[in-house]
DOLOLUM-968348 format. One line per field, with one value per residue (C-alpha): residue number from 0; residue in one letter; x, y, z. Coordinates in steps of 0.2 Angstrom, whole numbers. Layout:
<recs>
resi [NUM / ...] $
resn [A / ...] $
x [X / ...] $
y [Y / ...] $
z [Z / ...] $
</recs>
This chain:
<recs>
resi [0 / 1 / 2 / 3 / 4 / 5 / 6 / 7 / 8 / 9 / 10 / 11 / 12 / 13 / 14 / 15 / 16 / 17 / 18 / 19 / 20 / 21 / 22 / 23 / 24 / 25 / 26 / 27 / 28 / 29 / 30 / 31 / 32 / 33 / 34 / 35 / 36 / 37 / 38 / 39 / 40 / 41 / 42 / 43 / 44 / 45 / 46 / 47 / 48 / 49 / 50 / 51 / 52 / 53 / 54 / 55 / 56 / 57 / 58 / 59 / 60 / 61 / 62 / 63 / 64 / 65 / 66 / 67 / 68 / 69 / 70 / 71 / 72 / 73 / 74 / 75 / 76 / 77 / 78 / 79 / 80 / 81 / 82 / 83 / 84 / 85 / 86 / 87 / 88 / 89 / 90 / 91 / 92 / 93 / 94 / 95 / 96 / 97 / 98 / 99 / 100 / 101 / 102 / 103 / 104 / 105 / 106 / 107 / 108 / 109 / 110 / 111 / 112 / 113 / 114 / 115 / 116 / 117 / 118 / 119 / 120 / 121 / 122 / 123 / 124 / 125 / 126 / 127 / 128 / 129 / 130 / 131 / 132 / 133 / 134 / 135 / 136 / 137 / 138 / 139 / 140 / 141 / 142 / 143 / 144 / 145 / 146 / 147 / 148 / 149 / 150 / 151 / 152 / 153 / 154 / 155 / 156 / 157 / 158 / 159 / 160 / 161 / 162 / 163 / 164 / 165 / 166 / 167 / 168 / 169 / 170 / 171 / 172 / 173 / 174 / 175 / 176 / 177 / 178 / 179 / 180 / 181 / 182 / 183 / 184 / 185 / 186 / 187 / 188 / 189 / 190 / 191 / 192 / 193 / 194 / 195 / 196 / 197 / 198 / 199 / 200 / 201 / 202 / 203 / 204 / 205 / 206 / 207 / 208 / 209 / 210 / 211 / 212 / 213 / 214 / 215 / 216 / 217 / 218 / 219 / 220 / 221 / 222 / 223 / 224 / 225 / 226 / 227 / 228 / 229 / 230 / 231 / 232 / 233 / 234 / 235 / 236 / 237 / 238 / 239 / 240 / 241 / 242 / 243 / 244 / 245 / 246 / 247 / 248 / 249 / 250 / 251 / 252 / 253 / 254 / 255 / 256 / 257 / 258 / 259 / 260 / 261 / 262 / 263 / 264 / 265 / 266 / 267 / 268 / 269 / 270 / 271 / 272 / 273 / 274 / 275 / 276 / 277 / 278 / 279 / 280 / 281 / 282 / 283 / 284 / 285 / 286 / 287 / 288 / 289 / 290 / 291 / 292 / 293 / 294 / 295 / 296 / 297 / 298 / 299 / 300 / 301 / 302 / 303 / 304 / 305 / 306 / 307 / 308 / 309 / 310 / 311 / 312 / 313 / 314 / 315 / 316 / 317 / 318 / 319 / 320 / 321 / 322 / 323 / 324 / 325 / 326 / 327 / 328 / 329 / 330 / 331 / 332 / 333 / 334 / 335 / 336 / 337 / 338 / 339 / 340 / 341 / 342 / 343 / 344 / 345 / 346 / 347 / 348 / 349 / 350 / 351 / 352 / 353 / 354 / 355 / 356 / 357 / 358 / 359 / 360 / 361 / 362 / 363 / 364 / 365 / 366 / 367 / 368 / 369 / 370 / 371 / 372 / 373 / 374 / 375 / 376 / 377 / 378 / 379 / 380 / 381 / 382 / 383 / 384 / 385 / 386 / 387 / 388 / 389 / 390 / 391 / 392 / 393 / 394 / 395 / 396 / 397 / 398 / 399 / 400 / 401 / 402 / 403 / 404 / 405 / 406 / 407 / 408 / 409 / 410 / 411 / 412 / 413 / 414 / 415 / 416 / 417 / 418 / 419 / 420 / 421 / 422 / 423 / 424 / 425 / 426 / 427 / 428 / 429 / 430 / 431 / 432 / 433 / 434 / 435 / 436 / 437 / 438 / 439 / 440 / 441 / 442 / 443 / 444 / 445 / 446 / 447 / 448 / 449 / 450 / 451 / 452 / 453 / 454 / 455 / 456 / 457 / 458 / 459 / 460 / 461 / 462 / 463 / 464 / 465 / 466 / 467 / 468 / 469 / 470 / 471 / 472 / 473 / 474 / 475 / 476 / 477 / 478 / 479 / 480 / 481 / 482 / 483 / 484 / 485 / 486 / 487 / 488 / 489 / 490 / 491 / 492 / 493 / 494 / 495 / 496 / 497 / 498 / 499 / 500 / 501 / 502 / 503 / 504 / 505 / 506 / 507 / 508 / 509 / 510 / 511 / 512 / 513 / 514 / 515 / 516 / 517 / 518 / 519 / 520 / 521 / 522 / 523 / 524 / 525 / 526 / 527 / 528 / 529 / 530 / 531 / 532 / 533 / 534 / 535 / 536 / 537 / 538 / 539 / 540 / 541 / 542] $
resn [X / X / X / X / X / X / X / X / X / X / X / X / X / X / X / X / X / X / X / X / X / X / X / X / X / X / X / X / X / X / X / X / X / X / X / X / X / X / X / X / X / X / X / X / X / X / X / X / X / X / X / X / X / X / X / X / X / X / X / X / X / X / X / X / X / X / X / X / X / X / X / X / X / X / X / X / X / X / X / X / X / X / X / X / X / X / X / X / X / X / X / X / X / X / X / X / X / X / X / X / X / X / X / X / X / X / X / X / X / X / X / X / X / X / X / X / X / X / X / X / X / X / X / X / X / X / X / X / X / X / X / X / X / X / X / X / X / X / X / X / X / X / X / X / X / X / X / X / X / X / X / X / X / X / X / X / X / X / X / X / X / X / X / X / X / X / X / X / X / X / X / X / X / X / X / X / X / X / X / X / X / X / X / X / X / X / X / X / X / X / X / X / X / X / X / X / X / X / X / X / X / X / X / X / X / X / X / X / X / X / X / X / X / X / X / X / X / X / X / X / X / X / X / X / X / X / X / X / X / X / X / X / X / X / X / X / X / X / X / X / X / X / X / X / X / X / X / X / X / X / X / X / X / X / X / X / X / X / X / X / X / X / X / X / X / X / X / X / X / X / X / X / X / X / X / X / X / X / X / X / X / X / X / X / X / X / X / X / X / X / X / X / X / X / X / X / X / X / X / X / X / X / X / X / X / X / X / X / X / X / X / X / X / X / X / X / X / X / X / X / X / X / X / X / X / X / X / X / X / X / X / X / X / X / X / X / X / X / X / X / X / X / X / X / X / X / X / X / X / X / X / X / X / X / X / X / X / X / X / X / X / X / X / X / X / X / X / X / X / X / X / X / X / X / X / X / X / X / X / X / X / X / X / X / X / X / X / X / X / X / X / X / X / X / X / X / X / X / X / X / X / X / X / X / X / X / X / X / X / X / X / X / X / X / X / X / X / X / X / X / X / X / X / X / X / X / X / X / X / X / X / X / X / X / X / X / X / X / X / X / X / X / X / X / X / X / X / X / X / X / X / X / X / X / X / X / X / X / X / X / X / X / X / X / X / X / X / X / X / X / X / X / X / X / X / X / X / X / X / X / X / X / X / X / X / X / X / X / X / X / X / X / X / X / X / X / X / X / X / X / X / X / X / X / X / X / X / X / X / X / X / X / X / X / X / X / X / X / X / X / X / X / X / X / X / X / X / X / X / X / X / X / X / X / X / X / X / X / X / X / X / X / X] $
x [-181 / -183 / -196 / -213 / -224 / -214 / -217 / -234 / -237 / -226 / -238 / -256 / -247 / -243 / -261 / -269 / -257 / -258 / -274 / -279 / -258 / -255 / -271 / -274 / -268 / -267 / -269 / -266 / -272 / -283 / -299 / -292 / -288 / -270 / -279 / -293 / -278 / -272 / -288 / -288 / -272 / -280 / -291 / -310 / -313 / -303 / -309 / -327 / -324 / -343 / -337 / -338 / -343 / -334 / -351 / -358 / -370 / -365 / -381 / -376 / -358 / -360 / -379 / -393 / -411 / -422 / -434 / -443 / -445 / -449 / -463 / -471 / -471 / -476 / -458 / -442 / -430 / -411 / -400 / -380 / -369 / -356 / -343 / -352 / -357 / -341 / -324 / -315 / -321 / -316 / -313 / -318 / -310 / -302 / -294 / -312 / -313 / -320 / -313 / -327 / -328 / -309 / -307 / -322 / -312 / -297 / -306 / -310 / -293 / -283 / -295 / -290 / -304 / -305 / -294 / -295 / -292 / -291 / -292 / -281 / -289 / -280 / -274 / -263 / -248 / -258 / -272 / -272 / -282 / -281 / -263 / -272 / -280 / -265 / -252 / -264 / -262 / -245 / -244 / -244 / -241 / -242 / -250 / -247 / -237 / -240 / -251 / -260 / -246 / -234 / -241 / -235 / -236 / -227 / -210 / -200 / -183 / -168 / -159 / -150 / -142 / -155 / -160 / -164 / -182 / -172 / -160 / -173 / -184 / -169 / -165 / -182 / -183 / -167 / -170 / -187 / -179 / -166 / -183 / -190 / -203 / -213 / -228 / -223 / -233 / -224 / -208 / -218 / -231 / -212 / -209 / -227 / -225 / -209 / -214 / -230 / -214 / -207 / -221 / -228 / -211 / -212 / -197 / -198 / -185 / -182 / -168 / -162 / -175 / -189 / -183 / -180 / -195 / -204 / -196 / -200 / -218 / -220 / -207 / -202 / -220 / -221 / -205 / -201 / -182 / -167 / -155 / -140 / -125 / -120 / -135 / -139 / -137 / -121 / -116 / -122 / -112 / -97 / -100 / -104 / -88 / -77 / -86 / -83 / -65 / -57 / -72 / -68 / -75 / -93 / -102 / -106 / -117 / -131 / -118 / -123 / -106 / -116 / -130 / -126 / -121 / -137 / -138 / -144 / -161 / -161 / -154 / -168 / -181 / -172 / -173 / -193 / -195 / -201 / -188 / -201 / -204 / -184 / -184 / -197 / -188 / -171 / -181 / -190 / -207 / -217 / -235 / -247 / -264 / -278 / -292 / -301 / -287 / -283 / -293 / -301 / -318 / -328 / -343 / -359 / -374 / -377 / -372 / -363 / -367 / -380 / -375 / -387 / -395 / -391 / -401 / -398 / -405 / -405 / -392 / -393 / -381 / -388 / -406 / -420 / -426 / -442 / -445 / -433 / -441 / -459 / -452 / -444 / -460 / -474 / -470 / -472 / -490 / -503 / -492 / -492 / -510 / -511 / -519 / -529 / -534 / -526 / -508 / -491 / -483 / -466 / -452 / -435 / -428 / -436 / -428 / -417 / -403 / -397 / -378 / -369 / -351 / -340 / -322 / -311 / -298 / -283 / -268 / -251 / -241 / -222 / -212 / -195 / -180 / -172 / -158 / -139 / -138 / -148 / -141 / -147 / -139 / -154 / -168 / -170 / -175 / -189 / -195 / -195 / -206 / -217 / -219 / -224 / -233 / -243 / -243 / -253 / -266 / -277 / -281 / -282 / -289 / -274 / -267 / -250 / -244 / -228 / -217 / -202 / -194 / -177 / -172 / -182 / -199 / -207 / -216 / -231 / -224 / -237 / -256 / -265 / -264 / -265 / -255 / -240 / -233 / -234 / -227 / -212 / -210 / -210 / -199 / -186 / -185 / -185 / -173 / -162 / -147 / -150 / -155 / -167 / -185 / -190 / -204 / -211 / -210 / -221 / -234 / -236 / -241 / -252 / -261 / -261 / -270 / -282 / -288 / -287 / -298 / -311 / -314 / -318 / -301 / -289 / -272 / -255 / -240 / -221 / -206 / -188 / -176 / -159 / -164 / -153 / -166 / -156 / -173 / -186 / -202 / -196 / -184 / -171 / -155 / -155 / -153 / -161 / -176 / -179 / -178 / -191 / -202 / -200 / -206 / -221 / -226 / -225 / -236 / -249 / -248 / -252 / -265 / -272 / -272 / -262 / -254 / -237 / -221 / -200 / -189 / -170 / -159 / -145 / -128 / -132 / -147 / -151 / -154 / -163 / -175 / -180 / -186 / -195 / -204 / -211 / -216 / -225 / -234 / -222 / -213 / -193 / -186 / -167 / -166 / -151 / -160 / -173 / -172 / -186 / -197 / -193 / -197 / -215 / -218 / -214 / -226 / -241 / -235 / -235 / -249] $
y [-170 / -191 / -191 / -193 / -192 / -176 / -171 / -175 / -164 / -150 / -152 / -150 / -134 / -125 / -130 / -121 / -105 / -104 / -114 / -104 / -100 / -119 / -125 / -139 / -156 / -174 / -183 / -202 / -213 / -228 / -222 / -229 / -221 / -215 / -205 / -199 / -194 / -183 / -174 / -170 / -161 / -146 / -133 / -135 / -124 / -136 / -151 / -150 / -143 / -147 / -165 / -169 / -184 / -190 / -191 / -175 / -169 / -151 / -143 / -147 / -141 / -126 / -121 / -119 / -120 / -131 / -140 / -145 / -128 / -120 / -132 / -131 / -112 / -113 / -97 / -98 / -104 / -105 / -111 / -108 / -123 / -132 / -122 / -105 / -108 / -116 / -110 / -127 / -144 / -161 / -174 / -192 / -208 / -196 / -209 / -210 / -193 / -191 / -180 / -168 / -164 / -164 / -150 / -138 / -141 / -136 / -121 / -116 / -119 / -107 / -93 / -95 / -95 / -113 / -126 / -144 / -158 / -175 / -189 / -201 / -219 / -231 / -247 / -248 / -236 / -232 / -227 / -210 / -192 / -185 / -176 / -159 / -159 / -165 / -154 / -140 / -147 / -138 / -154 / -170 / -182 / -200 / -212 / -229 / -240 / -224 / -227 / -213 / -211 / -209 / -192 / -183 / -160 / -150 / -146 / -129 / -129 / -126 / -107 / -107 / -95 / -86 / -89 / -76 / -81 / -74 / -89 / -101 / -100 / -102 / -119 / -125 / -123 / -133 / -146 / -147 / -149 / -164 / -170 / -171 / -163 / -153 / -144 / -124 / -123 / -136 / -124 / -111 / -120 / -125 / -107 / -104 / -120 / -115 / -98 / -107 / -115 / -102 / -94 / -107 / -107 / -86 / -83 / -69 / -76 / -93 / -106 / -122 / -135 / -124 / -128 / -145 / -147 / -140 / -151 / -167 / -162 / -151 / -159 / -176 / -185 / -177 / -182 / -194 / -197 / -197 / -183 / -184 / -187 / -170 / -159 / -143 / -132 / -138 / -136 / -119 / -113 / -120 / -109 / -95 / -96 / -101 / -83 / -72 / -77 / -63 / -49 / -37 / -39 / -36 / -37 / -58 / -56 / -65 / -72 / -90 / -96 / -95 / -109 / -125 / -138 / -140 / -157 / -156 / -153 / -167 / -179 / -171 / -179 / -193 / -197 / -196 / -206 / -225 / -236 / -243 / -225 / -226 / -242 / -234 / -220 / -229 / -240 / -227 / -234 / -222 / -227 / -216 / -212 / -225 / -219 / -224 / -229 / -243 / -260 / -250 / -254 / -239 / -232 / -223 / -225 / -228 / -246 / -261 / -272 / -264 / -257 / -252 / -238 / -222 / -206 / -190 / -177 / -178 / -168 / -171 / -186 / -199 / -207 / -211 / -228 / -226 / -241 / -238 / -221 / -227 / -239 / -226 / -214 / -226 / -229 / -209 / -209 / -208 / -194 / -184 / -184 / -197 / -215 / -227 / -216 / -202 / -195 / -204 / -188 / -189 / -176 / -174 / -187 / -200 / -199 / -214 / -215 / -230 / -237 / -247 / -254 / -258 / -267 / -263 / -274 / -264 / -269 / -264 / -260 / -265 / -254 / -260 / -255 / -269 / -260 / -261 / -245 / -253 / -265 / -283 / -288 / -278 / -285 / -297 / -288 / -283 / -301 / -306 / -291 / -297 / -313 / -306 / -294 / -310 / -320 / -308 / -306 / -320 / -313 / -291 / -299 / -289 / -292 / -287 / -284 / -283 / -270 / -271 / -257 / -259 / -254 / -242 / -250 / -256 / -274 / -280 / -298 / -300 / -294 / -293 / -309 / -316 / -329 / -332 / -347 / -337 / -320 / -333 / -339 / -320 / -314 / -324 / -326 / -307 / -298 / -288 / -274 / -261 / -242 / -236 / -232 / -224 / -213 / -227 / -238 / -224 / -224 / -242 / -242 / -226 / -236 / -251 / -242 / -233 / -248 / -255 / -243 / -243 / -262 / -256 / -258 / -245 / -245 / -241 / -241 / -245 / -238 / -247 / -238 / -230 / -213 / -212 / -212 / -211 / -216 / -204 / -210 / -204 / -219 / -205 / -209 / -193 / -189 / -173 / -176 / -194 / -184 / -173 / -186 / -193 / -177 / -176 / -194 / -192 / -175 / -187 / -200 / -186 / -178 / -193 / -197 / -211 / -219 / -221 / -226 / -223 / -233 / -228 / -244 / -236 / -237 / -220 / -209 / -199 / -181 / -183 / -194 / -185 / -172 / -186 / -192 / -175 / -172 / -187 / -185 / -202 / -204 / -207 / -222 / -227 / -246 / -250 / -244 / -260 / -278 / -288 / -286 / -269 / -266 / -275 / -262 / -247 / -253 / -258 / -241 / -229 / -235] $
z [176 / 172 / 186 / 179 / 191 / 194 / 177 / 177 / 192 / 186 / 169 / 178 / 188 / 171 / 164 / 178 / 177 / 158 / 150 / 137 / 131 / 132 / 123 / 134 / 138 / 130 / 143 / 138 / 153 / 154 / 166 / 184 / 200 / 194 / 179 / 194 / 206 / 191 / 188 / 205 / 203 / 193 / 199 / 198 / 182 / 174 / 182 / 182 / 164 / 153 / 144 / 126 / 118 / 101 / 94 / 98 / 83 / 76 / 84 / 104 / 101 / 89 / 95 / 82 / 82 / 95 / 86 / 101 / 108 / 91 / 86 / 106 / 105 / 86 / 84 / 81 / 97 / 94 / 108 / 111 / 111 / 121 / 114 / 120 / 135 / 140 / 138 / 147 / 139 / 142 / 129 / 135 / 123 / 114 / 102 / 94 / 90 / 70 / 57 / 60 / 77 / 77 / 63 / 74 / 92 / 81 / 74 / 92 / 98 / 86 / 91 / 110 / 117 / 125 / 134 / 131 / 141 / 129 / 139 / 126 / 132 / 119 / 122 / 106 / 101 / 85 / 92 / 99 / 93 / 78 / 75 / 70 / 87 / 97 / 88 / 96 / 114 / 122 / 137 / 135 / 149 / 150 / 167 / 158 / 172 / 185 / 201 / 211 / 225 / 214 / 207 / 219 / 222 / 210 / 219 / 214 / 203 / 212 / 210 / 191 / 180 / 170 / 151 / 140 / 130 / 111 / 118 / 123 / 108 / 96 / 106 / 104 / 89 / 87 / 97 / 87 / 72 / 78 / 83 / 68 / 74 / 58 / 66 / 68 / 84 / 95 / 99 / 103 / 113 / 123 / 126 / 135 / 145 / 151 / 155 / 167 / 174 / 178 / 185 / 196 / 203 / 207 / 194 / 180 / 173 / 163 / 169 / 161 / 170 / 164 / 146 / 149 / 154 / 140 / 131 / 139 / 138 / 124 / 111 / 116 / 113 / 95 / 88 / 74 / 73 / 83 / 84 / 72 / 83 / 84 / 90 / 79 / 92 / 95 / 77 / 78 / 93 / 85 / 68 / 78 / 89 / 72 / 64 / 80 / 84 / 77 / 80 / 94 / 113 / 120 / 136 / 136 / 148 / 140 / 128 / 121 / 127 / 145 / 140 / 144 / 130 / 118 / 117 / 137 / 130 / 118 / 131 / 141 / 128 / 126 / 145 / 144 / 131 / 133 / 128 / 113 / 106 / 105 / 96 / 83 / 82 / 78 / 67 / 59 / 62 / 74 / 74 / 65 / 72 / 67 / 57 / 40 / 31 / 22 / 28 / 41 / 47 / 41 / 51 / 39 / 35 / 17 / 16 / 22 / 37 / 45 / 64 / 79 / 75 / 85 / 91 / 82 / 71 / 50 / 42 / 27 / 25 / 40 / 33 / 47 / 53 / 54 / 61 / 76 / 78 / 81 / 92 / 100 / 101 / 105 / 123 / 125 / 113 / 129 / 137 / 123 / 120 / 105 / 104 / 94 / 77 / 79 / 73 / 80 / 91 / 87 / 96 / 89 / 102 / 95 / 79 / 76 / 62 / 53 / 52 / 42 / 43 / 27 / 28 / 13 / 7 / 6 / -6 / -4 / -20 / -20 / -33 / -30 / -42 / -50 / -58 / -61 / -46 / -34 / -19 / -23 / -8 / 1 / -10 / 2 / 18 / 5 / 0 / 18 / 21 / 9 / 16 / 33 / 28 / 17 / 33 / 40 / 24 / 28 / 46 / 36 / 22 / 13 / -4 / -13 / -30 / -37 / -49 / -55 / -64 / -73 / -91 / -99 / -91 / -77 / -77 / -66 / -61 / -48 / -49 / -31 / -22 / -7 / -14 / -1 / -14 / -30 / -21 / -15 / -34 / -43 / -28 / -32 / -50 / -48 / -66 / -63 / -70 / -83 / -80 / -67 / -74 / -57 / -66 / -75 / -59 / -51 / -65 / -67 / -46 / -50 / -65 / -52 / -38 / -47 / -54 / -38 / -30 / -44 / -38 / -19 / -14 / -5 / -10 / -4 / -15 / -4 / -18 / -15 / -24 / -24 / -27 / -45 / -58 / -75 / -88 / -92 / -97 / -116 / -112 / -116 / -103 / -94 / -75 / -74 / -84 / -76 / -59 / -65 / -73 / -53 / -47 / -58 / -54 / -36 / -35 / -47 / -31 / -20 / -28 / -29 / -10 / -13 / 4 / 1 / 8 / 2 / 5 / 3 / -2 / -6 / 7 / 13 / 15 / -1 / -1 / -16 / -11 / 6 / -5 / -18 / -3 / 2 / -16 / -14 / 5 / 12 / 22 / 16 / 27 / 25 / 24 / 33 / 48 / 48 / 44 / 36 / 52 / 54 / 37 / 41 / 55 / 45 / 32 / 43 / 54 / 38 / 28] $
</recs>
């Protein structure tokens, strides 16, 4: 199935035969008449669902006690929330949702109890829902480019051999894995979605376009990597077949030699993917959802520029404008029974509270490994990163520092700056040969960005090594304790909620430092996938 319209439709038929199995739906469409003609496609409970908004306080969606009602009838009045008196809810701008109401919708989703329809209306690639509440979305489809005529019915599957679900969840699984996808719940979010296939097509049993399927819209829009050239399943069909030569005959009925080649489903996902995601995936630079991260604008309402204030209720965090909340209340005085000398009435919809916005500077830390191991000839698709990154400082208002770590230390050669001719100078009378301090390389960042952040800055530290450590931070020249100095530094970054980034210089991808990433919470990308530019993208896209 390459059709999306198709797969659209085929999408909004399985939500309505399965709403509360699959979770919901991340629907990413600007609003238009191509997203409206979609809505239309689902049955009314779902489309005339009770709609969110991403600032919705805690007491309209959780329920709680009615301050207006209480103090009228002088006793207690408690009144249910969105999420009781509604068991289908739609998510409008979606890509604004905040940490809060994200982590309650996802509380509500793993009980089952509600279906979500998240209407993803970003106009960047980096700005979509938050990943703990898409991850719990089994369907994703995507509008962009699509018109209302092309969304056409759901049309059945043509008659194929049956697959067993034992099979099929072992090729999810699979094809999940060559994905790169991580969460646990994405293969078996697949399995419902091609069960609702199945059904909507009056089959009680599973066939291959039911799986291909799931993978397009269950698997394909999470994934992080390209498959390796030869697909997992495959690999494991071939050591299956290698283990069973010589065992005895049985009924093959069901046998896994009667599934098609693995790599179907994978070429399945790689047939719905847009031909960007493909370069980000081949790159290694798949853009991460935006939030308050480094150099973001932050919304509160302690300090910064002061925003509009907005209506709401005190929670203990948000402080009142009182100002804004006589303004409010003193059109409604005469209705309310007050006036001249007497008490200013004022109801809880009239409380205003105050917001600020603050902009961070955010400084990105460059560890790289100047040693005899490490491949000079590389170094420069670093330094050019550098100076992109730096040409786009002055607009970010972001700053870069510089590590070098060879010997037995690692050396600041270049404190914050925005300085694009003194980054130029330190990148290229940069030292090199000697051991391979990678420890000490990761303290002297984790010195750097806490000192960084104690001046209001937010710091992310980009490591460039080879992944052979042979220095620990003794000095003693010993591999396994330098690795596990490494280890120690890199849980120390994570503790510390450091953003971070790997990058493997080396001639091939390291083992060793796919795991050092994960110890750390980066990401691992291998450099010969990306040139300077691609290397600017994976740093902007990952921190």
């Amino acid at each position: 199935m390459t059709d999306r319209g198709a797969l659209a439709a085929r999408a909004a038929a399985c939500l309505a035969a399965d709403p509360f199995g699959l979770g919901g739906l991340h629907l990413r469409a600007r609003a238009g008449d191509a997203r409206d003609a979609y809505l239309g496609l689902l049955p009314d409970p779902i489309r005339t669902a009770a709609r969110l908004h991403p600032d919705i306080p805690d007491a309209d969606l959780l329920g709680g006690l009615d301050l207006t009602e209480t103090l009228a009838s002088g006793r207690r009045v408690t009144r249910a929330g969105l999420l009781t008196r509604h068991d289908m809810l739609i998510l409008p701008m979606a890509e604004r949702t905040p940490p809060g109401l994200a982590a309650r919708l996802c509380q509500s989703l793993d009980a089952g109890r509600h279906c979500l329809i998240a209407l993803d209306e970003g106009a960047e690639p980096d700005e979509v829902p938050p990943p703990a509440l898409v991850d719990r979305l089994g369907l994703f489809v995507d509008l962009t480019g699509l018109r209302a005529g092309d969304l056409g019915p759901c049309t059945p599957f043509e008659t194929a051999p049956s697959v067993t679900e034992g099979d099929a969840l072992i090729r999810l699984v699979a094809t999940s894995v060559a994905l790169g996808v991580h969460s646990l719940r994405r293969p078996t979010l697949a399995l419902c979605a091609a069960r609702a296939s199945a059904a909507i097509d009056r089959r009680d049993s599973l066939i291959e376009a039911d799986l291909a399927f799931a993978v397009q819209a269950c698997l394909a829009p999470h994934a992080t990597q390209l498959p390796p050239e030869e697909a997992p399943e495959k690999a494991e069909e071939e050591t299956a077949a290698d283990s069973t030569a010589d065992a005895p005959a049985e009924d093959t009925t069901n046998a896994p030699e009667d599934i098609p080649a693995g790599d179907v489903l994978l070429e399945a996902a790689l047939a719905s993917l847009p031909p960007h995601l493909l370069a980000d995936l081949a790159a290694g630079t798949v853009p991460r959802a935006t939030g308050t991260g480094a150099g973001a604008a932050r919304k509160g309402n302690r300090r910064g520029r002061p925003l509009a204030p907005r209506a709401g209720r005190p929670d203990g965090r948000a402080r009142i404008d009182l100002v804004a909340t006589l303004r409010a209340a003193a059109p409604w005085q005469r209705l309310r029974g007050g006036g001249p000398g007497q008490a200013v009435q004022v109801r809880a919809a009239d409380i205003r509270l105050k917001r600020y916005e603050t902009r961070s500077d955010r400084l990105i830390i460059f560890a790289v490994d100047a040693s005899g191991s490490a491949a000079f000839g590389r170094l420069g698709e670093v330094k050019g990163a550098v100076e992109l990154l730096l040409a786009e400082a002055y607009a970010r208002r972001d700053h870069v520092a510089l590590i070098s770590f060879r010997g037995d230390t690692a050396d600041l050669l270049l404190p914050p700056t925005r300085s694009l001719l003194r980054t130029k100078k330190e990148l290229s009378g940069l030292p090199g040969g000697g051991g391979t301090p990678l420890a000490a390389g990761l303290r002297e960042a984790a010195i750097l960005a806490t000192q960084a952040r104690g001046r209001g800055m937010d710091p992310a530290i980009v490591v460039l090594t080879d992944g052979r450590p042979n220095i620990a931070l003794s000095g003693a020249a010993s591999r396994p304790e330098a690795m596990q100095d490494a280890v120690a530094m890199a849980r120390t970054l994570r503790a510390e909620g450091i953003a971070a980034l790997l990058i493997d210089a080396g001639n091939r991808p390291t083992a060793a430092l796919a795991d050092l990433a994960a110890q750390m919470g980066a990401r691992c990308l291998p450099l010969p996938r990306a040139d300077a530019h691609g290397l600017s993208r994976a740093v902007a896209a990952a921190l």
